[in-house]
Structures are given as C-alpha cells and as structure tokens.
ZADOSE-220786 format. One record per atom (N, C-alpha, C): residue in three letters; x, y negated, z negated. Coordinates in pm, whole numbers, padded with zeros to 5 digits, always signed. Atoms other than C-alpha are relative to their C-alpha. Last residue first. Example, Ala and Ser with C-alpha at 12.3 -4.5 7.8 and 13.67 -1.06 7.14 Angstrom:
<nuzas>
ser-00082+00119+00006ser+01367+00106-00714ser-00077-00109-00073ala+00089+00119+00000ala+01230+00450-00780ala+00090-00120+00000
</nuzas>
This chain:
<nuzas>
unk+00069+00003-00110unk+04478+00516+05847unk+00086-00025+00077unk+00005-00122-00088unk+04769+00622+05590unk-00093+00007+00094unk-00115-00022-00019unk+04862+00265+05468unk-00009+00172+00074unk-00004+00066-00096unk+04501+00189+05465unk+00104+00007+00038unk+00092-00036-00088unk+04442+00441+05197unk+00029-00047+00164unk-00019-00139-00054unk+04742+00351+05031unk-00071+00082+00087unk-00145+00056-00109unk+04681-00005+05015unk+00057+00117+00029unk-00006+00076-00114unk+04348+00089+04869unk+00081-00047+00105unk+00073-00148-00077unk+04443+00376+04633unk-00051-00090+00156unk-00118-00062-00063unk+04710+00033+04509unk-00105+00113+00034unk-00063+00074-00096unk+04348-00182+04491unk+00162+00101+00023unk+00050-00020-00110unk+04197+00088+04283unk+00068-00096+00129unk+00010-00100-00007unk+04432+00149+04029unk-00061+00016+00141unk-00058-00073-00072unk+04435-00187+03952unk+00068+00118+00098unk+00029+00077-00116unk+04096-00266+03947unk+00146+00035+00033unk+00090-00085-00020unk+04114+00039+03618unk-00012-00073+00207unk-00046-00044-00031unk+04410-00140+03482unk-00074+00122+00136unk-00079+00053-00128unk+04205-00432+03468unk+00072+00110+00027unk+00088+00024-00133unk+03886-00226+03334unk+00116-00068+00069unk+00026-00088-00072unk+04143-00087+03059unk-00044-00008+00111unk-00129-00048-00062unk+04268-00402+02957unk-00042+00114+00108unk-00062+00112-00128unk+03955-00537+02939unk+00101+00038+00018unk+00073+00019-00105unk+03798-00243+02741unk+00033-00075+00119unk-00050-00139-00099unk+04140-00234+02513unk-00133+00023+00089unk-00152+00047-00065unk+04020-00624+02433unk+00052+00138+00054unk+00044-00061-00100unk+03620-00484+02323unk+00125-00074+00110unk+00059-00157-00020unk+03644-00456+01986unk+00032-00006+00157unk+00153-00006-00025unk+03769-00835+01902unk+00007+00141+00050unk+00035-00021-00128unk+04089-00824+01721unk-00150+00059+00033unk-00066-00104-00072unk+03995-00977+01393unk-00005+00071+00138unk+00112-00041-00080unk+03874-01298+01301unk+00089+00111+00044unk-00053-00041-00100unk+04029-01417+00990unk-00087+00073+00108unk+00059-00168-00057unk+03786-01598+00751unk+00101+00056+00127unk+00010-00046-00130unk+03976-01894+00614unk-00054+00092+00030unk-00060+00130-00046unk+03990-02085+00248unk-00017+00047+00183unk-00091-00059-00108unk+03719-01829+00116unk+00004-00114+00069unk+00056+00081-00142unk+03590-02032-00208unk+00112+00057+00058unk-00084-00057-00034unk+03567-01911-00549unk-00045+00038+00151unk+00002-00084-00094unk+03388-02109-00772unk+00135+00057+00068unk-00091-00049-00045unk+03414-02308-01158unk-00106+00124+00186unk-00020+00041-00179unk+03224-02490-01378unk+00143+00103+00079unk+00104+00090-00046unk+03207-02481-01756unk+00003-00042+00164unk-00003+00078-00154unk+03365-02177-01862unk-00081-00098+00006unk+00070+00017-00156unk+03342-02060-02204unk+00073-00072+00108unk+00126+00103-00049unk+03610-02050-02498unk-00071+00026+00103unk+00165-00116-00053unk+03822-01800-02696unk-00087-00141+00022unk+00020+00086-00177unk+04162-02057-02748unk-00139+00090+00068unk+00027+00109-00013unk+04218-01950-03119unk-00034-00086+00106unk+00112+00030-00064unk+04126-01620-03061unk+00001-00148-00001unk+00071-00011+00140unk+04418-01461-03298unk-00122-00113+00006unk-00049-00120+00100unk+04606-01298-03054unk-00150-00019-00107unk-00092+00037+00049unk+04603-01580-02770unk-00013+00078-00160unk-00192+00000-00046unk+04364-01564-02551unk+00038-00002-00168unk-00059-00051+00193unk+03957-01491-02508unk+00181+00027+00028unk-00153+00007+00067unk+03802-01696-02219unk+00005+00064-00134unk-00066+00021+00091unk+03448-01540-02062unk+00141-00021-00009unk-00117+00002+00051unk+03224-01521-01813unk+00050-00028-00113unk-00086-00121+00044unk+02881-01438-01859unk+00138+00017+00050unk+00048-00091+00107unk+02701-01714-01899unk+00042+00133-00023unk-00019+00041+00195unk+02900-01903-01699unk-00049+00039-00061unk+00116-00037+00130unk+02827-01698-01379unk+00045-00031-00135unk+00004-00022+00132unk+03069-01859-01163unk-00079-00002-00068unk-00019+00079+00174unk+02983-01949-00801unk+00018+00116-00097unk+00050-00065+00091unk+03079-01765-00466unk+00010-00082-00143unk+00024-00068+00199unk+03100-01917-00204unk-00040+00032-00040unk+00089+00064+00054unk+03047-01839+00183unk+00084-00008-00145unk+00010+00168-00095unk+03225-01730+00510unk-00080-00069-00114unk-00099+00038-00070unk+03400-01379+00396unk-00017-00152+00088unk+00052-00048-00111unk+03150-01307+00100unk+00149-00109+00105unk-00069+00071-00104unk+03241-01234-00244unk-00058+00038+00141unk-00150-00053-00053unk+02938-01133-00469unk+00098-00077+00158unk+00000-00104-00144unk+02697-01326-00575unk+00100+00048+00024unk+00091-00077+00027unk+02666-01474-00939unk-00016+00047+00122unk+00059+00082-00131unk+03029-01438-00979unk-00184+00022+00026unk+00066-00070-00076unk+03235-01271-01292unk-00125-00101+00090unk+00082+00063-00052unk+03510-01420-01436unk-00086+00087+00121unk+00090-00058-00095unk+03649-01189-01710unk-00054-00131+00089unk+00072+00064-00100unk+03966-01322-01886unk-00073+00034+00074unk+00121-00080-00077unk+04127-01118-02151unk-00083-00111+00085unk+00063+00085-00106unk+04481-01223-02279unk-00077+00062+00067unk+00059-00087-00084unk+04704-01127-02580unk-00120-00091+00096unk+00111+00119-00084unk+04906-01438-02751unk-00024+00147+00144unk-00086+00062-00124unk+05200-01247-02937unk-00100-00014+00176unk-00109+00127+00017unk+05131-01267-03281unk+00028-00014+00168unk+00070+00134+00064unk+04774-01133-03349unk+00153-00128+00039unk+00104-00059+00142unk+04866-00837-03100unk-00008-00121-00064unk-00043+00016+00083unk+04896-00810-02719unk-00070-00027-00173unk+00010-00038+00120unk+04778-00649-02410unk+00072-00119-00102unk-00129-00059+00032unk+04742-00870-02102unk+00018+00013-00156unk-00041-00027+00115unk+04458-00872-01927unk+00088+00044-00037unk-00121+00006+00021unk+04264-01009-01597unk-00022-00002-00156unk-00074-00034+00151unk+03937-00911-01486unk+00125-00028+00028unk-00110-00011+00035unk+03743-01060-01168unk+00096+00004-00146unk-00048+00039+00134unk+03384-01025-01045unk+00204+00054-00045unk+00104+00103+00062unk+03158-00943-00786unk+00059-00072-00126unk+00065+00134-00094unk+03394-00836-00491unk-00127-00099-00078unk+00117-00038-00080unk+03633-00651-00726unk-00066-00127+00084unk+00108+00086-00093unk+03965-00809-00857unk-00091+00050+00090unk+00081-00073-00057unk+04114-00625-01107unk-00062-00134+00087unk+00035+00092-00125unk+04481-00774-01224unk-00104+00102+00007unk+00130-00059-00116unk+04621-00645-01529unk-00067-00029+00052unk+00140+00110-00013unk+04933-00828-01738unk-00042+00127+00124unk+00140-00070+00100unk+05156-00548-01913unk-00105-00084+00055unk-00006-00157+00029unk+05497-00709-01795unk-00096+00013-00094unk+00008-00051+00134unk+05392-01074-01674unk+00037+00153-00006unk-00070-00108+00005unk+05513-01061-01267unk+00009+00057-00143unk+00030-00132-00076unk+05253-01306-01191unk+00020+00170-00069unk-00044-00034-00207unk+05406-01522-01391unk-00072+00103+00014unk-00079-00174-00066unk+05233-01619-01743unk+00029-00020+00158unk+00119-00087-00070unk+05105-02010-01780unk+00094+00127+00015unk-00050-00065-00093unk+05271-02299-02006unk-00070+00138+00023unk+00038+00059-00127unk+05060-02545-02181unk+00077+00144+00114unk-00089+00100-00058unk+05251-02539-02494unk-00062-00043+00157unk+00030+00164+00043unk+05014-02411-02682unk+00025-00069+00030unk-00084+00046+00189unk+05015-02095-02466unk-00051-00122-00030unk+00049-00074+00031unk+04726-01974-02148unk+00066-00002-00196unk-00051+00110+00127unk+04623-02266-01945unk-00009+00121-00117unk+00119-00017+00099unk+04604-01970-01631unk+00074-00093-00161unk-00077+00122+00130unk+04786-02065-01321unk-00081-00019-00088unk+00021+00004+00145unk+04808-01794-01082unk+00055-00062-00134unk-00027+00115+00105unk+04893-01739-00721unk-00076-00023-00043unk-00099+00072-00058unk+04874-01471-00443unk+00090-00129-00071unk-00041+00112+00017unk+04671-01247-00630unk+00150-00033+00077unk-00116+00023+00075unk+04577-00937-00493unk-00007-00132-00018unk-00090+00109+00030unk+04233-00815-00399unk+00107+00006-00060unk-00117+00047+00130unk+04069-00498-00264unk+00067-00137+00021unk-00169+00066+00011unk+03807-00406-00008unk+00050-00015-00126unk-00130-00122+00020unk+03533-00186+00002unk+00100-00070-00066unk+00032-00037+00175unk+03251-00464-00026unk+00097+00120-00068unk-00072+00101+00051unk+03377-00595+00305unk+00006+00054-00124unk+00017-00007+00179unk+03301-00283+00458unk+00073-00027-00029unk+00119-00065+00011unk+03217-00304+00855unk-00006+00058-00150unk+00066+00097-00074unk+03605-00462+00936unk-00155+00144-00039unk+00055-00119-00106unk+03822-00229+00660unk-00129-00094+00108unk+00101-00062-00006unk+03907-00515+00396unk+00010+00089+00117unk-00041-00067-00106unk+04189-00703+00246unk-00145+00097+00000unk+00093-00138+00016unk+04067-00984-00007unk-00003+00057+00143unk+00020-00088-00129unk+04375-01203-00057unk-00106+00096-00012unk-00046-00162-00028unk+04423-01414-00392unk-00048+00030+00153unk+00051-00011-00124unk+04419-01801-00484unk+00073+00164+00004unk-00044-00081-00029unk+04470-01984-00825unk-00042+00056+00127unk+00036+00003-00142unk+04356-02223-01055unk+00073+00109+00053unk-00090-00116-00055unk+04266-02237-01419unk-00007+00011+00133unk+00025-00075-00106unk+04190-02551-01568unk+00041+00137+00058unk-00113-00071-00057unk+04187-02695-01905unk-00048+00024+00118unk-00044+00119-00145unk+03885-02947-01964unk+00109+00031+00012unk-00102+00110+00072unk+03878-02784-02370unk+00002-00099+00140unk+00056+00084+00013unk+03518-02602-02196unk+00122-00099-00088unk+00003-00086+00119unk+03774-02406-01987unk-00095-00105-00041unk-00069+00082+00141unk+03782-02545-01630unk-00070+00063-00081unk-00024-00040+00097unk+03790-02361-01248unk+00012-00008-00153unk+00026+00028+00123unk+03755-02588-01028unk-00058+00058-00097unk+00027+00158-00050unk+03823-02405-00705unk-00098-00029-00138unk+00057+00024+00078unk+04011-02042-00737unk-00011-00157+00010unk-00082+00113+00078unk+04099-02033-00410unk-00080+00031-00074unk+00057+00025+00131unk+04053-01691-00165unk+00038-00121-00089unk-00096+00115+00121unk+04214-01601+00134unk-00100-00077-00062unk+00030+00142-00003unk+04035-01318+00388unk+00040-00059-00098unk-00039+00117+00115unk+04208-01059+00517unk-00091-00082+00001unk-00010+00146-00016unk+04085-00812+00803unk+00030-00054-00159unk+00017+00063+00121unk+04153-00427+00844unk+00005-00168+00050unk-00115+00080+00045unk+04051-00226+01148unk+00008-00070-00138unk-00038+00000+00103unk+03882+00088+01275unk+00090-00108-00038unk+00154+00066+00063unk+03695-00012+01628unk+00028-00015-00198unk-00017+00164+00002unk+04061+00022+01795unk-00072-00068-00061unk-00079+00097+00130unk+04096+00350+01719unk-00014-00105-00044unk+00032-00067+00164unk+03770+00479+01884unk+00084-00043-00071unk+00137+00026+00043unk+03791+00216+02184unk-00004+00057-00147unk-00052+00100+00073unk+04188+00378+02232unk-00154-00097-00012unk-00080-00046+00132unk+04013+00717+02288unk+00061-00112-00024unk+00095-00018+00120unk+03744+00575+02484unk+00051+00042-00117unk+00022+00139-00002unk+04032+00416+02755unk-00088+00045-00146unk-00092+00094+00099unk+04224+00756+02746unk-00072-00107-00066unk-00057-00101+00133unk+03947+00974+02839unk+00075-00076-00070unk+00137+00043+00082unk+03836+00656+03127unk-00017+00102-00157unk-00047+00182+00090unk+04202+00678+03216unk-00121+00032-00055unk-00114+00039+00087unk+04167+01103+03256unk-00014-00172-00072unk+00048-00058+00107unk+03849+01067+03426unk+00097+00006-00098unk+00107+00096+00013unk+03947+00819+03708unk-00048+00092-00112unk-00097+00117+00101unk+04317+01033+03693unk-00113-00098-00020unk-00067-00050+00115unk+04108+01356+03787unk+00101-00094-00066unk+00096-00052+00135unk+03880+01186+04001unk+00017+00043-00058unk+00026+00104+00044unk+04152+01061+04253unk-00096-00019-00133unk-00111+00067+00043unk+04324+01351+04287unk-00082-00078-00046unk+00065-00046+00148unk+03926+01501+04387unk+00146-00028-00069unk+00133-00008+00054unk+03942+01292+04654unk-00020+00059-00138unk-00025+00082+00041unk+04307+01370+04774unk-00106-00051-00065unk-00061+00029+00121unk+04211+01698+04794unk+00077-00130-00070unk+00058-00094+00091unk+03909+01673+05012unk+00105-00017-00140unk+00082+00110+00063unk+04107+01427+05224unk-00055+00014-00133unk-00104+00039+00027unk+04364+01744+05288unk-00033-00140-00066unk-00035-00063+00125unk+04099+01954+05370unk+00093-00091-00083
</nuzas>
C-alpha cells in the first residue's frame, strides 16, 4: 500500500511540472523582437541627403504589426543647412512598414515640413527596402522653395535580432524533469 501511494506521489508532481512546463511554452511563444533600420542614401534631387536610422518593434509572427521610432534624424531642411531635433515641437513621426511620413506644421514664414517616403516593398527583417521615387516626395519650407523629388534612396535592416528561441523553457523543463528523476532514484534505492 504504501508503494501504491508513493506511485501515484509521483504522478501528481509528473503532471503538475508538465502543467507548469505548457503554461510557461504558452507565454513564452508571445514575444517582441527589434529590428534597426538606416536610412541609406537617401538624396534630394539638389544632392542633399537625408539620413537616419529607427527601430521596428514587433510581436514575433506579425512583423507587419509593428511600430517605428526614430533613433536619428538628419533632414537638409533650412538655408542654412541645419536639420530639426528629434524633439522639434509639432514635428510627426509615422513610420508604417510600407512607408514613412514626417511633418511639421508651419506657415509661409516659418519653414513647414512634409516628407513622405514610401517603399516599393514593405519592410522586411532580413531584406531592403527601396524608395518608390515616383511617389515620394520633398515639400519644406513655407513657401515650397525646397519641394523636390528623391533620386535614390533605401532602407536597410542593420541587424535582425533573433529572439529567445521557443523551445529554451522545454530544455529547462526536460532538465528539471531528469532531475526529478535521478533524486526519485537515489531515493528509491535509498529505501531498498
């Protein structure tokens, strides 16, 4: 009797872990990955450039979900050459996976800013993406004097992160699982 209930001890913590183990499987399958972005020759048809590099955070099984931020931004945007910060007050950042808006209100005097570059594939986490010059567009500075095309330009993932692989709480689990059995083993043999 006394085997009996050690027996079925043993099959109520071998069902329990293997309960636990599928419940950290189900979290573990939900994750986010980064991938880093360059704007890569980028030029206005004056032979300005615009360069720059953002983050596209994603959910692992929908890339096309995700969202971008800029990480850095250097748009040829006064007369003088000098470029808005980041931190412009009123500038608007969209960065989808087929195409990227930036805009910052203003009026004939104080150099407003619309920049669409849109891609002819959408972003992918191991490939470029070229610039659809025909339908991007430069329009700056109040009173359009700087409204020009693109002549060249992509947008090239600098790294693909590889995210924890799916099946690391499986290996944990199966070692905790050999452990389990080797101490029922030294216990076993400890009571023959």
């Amino acid at each position: 009797m006394k085997y009996l209930f050690v027996t079925a001890r043993i099959w109520i913590i071998r069902v329990t872990l293997f309960s636990c183990l599928a419940a950290v499987m189900t979290v573990s399958t939900v994750q986010a990955a980064t991938v880093s972005y360059t704007l890569e020759n980028i030029f206005l048809q004056d032979n300005t450039q615009m360069t720059g590099a953002f983050d596209w955070t994603y959910t692992i099984g929908d890339f096309e979900g995700g969202n971008g931020v800029f990480t850095a931004l250097v748009i040829p945007w006064l007369p003088n050459g000098s470029a808005p910060p980041l931190e412009q007050d009123g500038m608007v950042f969209t960065i989808e996976n087929n195409q990227i808006e930036i805009s910052l209100d203003g009026n004939f005097h104080d150099y407003g800013l619309d920049i669409s570059l849109k891609f002819q594939q959408p972003l992918s986490p191991t490939q470029p993406s070229l610039l659809n010059l025909s339908t991007s567009f430069f329009e700056c500075c109040g009173n359009g004097f700087k409204d020009q095309p693109f002549i060249s330009g992509s947008i090239t993932p600098e790294v693909a992160i590889v995210p924890l692989p799916a099946a690391l709480p499986l290996l944990a689990g199966s070692l905790s699982l050999l452990g389990l059995h080797g101490w029922r083993r030294k216990w076993m043999a400890a009571k023959a």
